[in-house]
N, C-alpha and C positions, 0 to 999 in steps of 0.2 A: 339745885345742881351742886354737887359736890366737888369741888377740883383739888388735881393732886397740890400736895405740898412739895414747892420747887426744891429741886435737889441740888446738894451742895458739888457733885461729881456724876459727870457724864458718862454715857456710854463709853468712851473711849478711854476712861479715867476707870472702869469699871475691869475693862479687860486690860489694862495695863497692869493693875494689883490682880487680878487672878493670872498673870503670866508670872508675872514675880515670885507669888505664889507656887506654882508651878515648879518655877526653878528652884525655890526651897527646898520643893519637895525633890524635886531630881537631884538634886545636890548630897540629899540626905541617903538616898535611897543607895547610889550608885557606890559610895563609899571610895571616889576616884579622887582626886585634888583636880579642882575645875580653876582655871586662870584664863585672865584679860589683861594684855597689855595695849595701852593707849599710847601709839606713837604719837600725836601731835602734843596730848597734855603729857606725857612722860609720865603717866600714873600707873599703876600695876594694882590689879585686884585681884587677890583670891579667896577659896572658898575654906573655912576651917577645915577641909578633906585637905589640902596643903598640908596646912598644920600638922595635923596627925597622922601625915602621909611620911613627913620629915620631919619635924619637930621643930621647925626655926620658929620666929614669932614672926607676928609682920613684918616689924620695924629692918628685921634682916633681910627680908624678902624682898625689902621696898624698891631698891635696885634691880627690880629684875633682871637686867643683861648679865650685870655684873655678876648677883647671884648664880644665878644661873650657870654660867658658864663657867664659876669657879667650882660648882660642886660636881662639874658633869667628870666622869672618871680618866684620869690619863690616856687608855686603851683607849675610850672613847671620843675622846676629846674632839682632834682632828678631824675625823670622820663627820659626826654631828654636826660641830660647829660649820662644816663647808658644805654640808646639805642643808644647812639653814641657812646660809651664805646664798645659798645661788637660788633658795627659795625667793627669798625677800629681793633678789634681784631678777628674778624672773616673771613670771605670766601663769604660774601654778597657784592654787589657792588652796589645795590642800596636803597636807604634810604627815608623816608618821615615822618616828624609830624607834627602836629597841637599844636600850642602852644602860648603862650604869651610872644610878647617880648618890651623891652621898648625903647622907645623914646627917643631924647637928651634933648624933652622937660618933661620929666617925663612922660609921659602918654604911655599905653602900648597897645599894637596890639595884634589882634589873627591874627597870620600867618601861613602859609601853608611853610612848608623849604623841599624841596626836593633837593636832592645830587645823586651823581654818586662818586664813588667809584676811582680812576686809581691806578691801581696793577702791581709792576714788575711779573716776573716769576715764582717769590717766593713767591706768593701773601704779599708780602710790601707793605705798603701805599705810593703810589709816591703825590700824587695831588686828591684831594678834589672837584669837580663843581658840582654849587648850582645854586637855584634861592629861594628868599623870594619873595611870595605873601600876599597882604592885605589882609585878611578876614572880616577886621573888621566891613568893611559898611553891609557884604552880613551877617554876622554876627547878627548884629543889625536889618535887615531888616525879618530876620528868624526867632527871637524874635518876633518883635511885630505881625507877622503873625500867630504866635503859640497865644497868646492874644483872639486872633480873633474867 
């Protein structure tokens, strides 16, 4: 009788790294800047598509609120900020605008920021996931079509 050699990682340990995996691969594919923010630990994660979406580094980034709200555009500002206001104080879990946001090199993007919502029981805010899309080329390209 031959029996298997015990393994070091279970089923469940199996499909945890092929999700991970997964999201790698979604991360790479999508070319969008994917972000988590962690209200209870105050930690902020995002995906190198951040990075080369806006060019900060982490260490800049690591403030998410802060970040965030200092780069979102004047025009913008107000608006944004108070639909995320009454997001996080609401009963809605999912969110999306269209806005202007800026660069590490000074120059600003129209991006698309869509989020998900994660809620204990008590509808509390636990966690935040997002992605930023470019707009800005298709943007520009909508412009000079209307021209036309």
């Amino acid at each position: 009788m031959i029996k298997a050699a015990p393994s070091r990682f279970s089923l469940h340990d199996a499909e945890f790294f092929k999700s991970v995996q997964r999201f790698q691969f979604l991360s790479i594919a999508t070319k969008e800047g994917i972000w988590e923010y962690d209200f209870i630990n105050k930690i902020a994660f995002y995906n190198d598509g951040m990075i080369d979406l806006f060019g900060y580094s982490l260490e800049e980034m690591a403030d998410n609120d802060t970040w965030w709200r200092n780069n979102i555009h004047p025009q913008d500002k107000k608006r944004i900020i108070g639909e995320m206001d009454e997001l996080l104080e609401g009963n809605n879990s999912v969110w999306w605008g269209k806005y202007q946001f800026r660069s590490r090199d000074g120059s600003y993007k129209l991006i698309l920021d869509r989020l998900f919502v994660v809620r204990d029981k008590k509808g509390k805010t636990l966690r935040l996931i997002g992605t930023m899309q470019d707009l800005t080329e298709i943007d520009e390209l909508q412009q000079e079509l209307d021209k036309i």
